[in-house]
C-alpha positions as a Markdown table, in Angstrom:
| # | Residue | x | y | z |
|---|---|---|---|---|
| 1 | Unk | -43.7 | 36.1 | -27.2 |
| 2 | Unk | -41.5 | 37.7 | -24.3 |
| 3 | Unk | -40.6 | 34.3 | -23.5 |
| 4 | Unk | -39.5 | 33.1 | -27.3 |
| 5 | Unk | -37.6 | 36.6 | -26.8 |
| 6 | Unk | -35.9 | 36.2 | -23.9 |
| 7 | Unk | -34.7 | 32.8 | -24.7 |
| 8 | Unk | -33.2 | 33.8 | -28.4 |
| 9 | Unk | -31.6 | 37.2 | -26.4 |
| 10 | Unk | -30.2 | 34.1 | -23.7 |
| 11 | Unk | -29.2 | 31.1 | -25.5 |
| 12 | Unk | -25.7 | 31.2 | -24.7 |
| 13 | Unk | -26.3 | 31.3 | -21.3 |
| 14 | Unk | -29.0 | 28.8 | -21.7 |
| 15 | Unk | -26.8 | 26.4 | -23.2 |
| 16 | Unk | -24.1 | 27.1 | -21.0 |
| 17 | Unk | -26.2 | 25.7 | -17.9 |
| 18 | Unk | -27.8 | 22.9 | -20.3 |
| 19 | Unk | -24.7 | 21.7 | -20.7 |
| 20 | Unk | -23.6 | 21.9 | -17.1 |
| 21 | Unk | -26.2 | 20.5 | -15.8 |
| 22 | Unk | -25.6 | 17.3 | -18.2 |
| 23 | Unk | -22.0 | 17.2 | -17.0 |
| 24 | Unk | -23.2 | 17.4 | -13.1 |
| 25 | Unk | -25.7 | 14.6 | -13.8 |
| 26 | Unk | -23.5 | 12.4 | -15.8 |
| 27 | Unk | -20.8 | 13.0 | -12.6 |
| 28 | Unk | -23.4 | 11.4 | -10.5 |
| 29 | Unk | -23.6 | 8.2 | -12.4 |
| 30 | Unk | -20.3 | 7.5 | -12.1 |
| 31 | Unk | -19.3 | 4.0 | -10.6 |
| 32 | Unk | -18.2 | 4.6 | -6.7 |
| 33 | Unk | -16.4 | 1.8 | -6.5 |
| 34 | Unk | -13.2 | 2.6 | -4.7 |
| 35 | Unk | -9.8 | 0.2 | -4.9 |
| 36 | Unk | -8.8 | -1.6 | -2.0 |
| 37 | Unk | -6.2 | 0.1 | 0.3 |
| 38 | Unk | -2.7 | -0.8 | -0.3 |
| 39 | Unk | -2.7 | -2.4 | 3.5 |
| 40 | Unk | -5.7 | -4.8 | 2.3 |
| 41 | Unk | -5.1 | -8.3 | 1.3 |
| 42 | Unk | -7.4 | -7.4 | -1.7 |
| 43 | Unk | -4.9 | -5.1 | -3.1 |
| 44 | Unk | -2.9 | -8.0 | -3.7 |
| 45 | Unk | -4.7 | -10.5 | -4.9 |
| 46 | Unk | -6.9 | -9.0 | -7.7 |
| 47 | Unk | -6.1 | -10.2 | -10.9 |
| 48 | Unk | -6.6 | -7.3 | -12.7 |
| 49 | Unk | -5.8 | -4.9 | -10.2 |
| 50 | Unk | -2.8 | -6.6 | -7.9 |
| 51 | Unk | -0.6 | -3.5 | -6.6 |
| 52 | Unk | 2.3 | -5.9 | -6.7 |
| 53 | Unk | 1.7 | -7.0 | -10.6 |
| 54 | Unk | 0.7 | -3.8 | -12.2 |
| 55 | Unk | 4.0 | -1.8 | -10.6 |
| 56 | Unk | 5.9 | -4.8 | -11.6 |
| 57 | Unk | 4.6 | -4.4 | -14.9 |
| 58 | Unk | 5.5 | -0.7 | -15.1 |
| 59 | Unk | 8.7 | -0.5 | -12.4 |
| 60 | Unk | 10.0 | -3.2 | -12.8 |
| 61 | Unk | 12.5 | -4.0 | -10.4 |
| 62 | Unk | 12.3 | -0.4 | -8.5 |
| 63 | Unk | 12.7 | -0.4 | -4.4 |
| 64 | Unk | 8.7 | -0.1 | -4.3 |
| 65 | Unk | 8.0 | -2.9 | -7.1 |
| 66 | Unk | 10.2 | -5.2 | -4.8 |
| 67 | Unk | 8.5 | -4.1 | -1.3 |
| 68 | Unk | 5.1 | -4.7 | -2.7 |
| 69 | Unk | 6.2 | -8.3 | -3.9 |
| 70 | Unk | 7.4 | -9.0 | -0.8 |
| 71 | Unk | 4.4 | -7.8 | 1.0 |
| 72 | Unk | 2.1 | -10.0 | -1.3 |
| 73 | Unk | 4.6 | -12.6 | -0.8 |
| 74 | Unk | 4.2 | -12.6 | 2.9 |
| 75 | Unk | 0.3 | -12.4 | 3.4 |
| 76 | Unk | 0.6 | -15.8 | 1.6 |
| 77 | Unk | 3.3 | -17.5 | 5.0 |
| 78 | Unk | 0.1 | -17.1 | 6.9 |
| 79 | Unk | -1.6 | -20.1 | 8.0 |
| 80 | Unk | -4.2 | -21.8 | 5.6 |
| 81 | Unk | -7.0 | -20.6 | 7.0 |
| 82 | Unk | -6.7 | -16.8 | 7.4 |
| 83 | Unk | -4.6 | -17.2 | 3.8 |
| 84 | Unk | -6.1 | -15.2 | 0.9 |
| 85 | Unk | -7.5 | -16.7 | -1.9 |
| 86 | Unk | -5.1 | -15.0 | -4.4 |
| 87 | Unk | -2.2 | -17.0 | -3.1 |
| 88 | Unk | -2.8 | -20.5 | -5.1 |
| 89 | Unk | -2.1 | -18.1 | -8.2 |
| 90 | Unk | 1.7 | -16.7 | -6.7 |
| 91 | Unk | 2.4 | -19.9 | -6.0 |
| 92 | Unk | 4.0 | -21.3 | -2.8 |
| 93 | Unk | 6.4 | -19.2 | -1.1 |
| 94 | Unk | 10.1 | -20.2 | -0.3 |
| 95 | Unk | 11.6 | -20.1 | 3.0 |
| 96 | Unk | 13.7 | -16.6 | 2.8 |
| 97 | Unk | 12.0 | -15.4 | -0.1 |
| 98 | Unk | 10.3 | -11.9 | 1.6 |
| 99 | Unk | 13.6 | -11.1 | 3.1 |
| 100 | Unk | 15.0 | -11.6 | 0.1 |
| 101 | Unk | 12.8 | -9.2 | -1.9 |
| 102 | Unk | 13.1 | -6.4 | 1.2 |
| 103 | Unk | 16.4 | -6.5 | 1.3 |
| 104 | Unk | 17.0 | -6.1 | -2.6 |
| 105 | Unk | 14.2 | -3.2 | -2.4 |
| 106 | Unk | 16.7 | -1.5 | 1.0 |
| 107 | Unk | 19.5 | -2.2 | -1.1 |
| 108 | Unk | 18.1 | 0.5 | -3.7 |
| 109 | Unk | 18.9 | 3.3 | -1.1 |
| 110 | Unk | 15.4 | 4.6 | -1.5 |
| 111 | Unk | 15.0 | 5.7 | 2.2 |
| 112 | Unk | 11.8 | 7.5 | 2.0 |
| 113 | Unk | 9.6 | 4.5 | 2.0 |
| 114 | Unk | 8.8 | 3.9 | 6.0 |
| 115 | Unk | 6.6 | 0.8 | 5.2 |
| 116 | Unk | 9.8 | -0.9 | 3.7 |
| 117 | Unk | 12.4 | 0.3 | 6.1 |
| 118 | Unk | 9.9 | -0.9 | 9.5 |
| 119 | Unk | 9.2 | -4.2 | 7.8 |
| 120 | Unk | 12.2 | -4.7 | 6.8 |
| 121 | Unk | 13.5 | -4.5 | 10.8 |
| 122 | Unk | 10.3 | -6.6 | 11.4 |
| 123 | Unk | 11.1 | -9.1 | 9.1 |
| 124 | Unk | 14.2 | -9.8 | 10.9 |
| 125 | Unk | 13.1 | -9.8 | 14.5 |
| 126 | Unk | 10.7 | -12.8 | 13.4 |
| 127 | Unk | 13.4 | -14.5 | 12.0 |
| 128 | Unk | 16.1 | -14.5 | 14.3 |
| 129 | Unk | 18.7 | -12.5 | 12.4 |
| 130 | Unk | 21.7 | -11.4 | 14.6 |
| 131 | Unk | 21.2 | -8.9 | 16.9 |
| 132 | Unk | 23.7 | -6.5 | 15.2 |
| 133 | Unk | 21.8 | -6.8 | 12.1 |
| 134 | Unk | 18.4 | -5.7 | 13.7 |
| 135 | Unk | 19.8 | -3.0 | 15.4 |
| 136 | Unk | 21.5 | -1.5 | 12.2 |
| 137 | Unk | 17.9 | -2.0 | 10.3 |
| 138 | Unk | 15.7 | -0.5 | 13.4 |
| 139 | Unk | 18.4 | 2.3 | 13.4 |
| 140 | Unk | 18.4 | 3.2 | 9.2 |
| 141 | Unk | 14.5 | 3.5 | 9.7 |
| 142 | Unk | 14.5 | 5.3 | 12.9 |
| 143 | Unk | 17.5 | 8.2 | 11.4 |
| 144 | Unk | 15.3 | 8.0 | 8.2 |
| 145 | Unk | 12.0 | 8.6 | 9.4 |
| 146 | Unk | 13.0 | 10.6 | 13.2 |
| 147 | Unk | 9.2 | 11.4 | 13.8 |
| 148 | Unk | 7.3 | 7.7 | 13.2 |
| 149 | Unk | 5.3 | 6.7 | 16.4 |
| 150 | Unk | 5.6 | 3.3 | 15.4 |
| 151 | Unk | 6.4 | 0.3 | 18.5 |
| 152 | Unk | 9.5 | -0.4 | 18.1 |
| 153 | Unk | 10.4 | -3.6 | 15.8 |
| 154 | Unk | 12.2 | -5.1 | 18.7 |
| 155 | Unk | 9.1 | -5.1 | 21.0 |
| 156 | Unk | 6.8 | -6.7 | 19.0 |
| 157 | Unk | 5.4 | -9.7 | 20.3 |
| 158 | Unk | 7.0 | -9.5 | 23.5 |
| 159 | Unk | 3.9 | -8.9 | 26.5 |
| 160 | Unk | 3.4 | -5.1 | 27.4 |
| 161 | Unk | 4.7 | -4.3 | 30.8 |
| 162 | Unk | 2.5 | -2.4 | 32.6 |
| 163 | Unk | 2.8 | 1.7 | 33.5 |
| 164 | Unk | 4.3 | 2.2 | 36.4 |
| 165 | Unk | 2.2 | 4.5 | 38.8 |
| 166 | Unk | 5.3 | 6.4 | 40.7 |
């Protein structure tokens, strides 16, 4: 009887931590799965998921929208065989068409995005552009973003000299 007492005095409390214990066990059933990272090919190339179509769907034409285009657009100029599978569905890539879609995405004056503003200085570098033109694009993302510890666009691909030992 103390029992049948104690619970009728407790039943808010009682129900209170039944239903907590409901939400805490429902929380761990949860699926885990996490997305892919926005610097994974799989990102991409998800047709449900593809960072470059959703924000195209819903900011369309905004300096981000464009950068992840062009970043899509670009892990498709790889060779064939390290070339994701989500490419055939993009479609082939024109010569000129990921400088295209970074520079429209600069021309937005959104400075805030380092990805687009190192890439973009990249892209140019591996294309040949003038050297005036590189140096203005390594110096909007260098005065935009003063603390990056990135290698400089200019010395990428070219061999490491070795630390001097004065």
């Amino acid at each position: 009887m103390k029992l049948l007492d104690w619970i009728v005095n407790q039943r808010l409390i009682l129900i209170i931590y039944l239903v907590g214990a409901w939400l805490a066990f429902s929380e761990l059933r949860l699926p885990t799965d996490a997305a892919p990272p926005l610097d994974s090919p799989a990102g991409y190339f998800d047709e449900n998921t593809s960072v470059a179509d959703v924000s195209a769907e819903i900011y369309p034409d905004r300096a981000l929208t464009l950068y992840y285009q062009a970043f899509q657009k670009s892990l498709c100029t790889q060779p064939k065989r390290i070339r994701p599978e989500g490419c055939d569905r993009i479609g082939p890539v024109k010569p000129g068409e990921v400088r295209e879609l970074i520079e429209r995405a600069v021309k937005k004056g959104n400075r805030s995005i380092e990805e687009l503003l190192y890439n973009y200085a990249v892209v140019l570098v591996q294309e040949g552009a003038p050297k005036e033109e590189i140096e203005a694009a390594v110096r909007n993302w260098r005065i935009a973003h003063p603390t990056a510890d990135r290698v400089d666009p200019r010395e990428l691909g070219r061999p490491r000299r070795p630390a001097s030992t004065s």
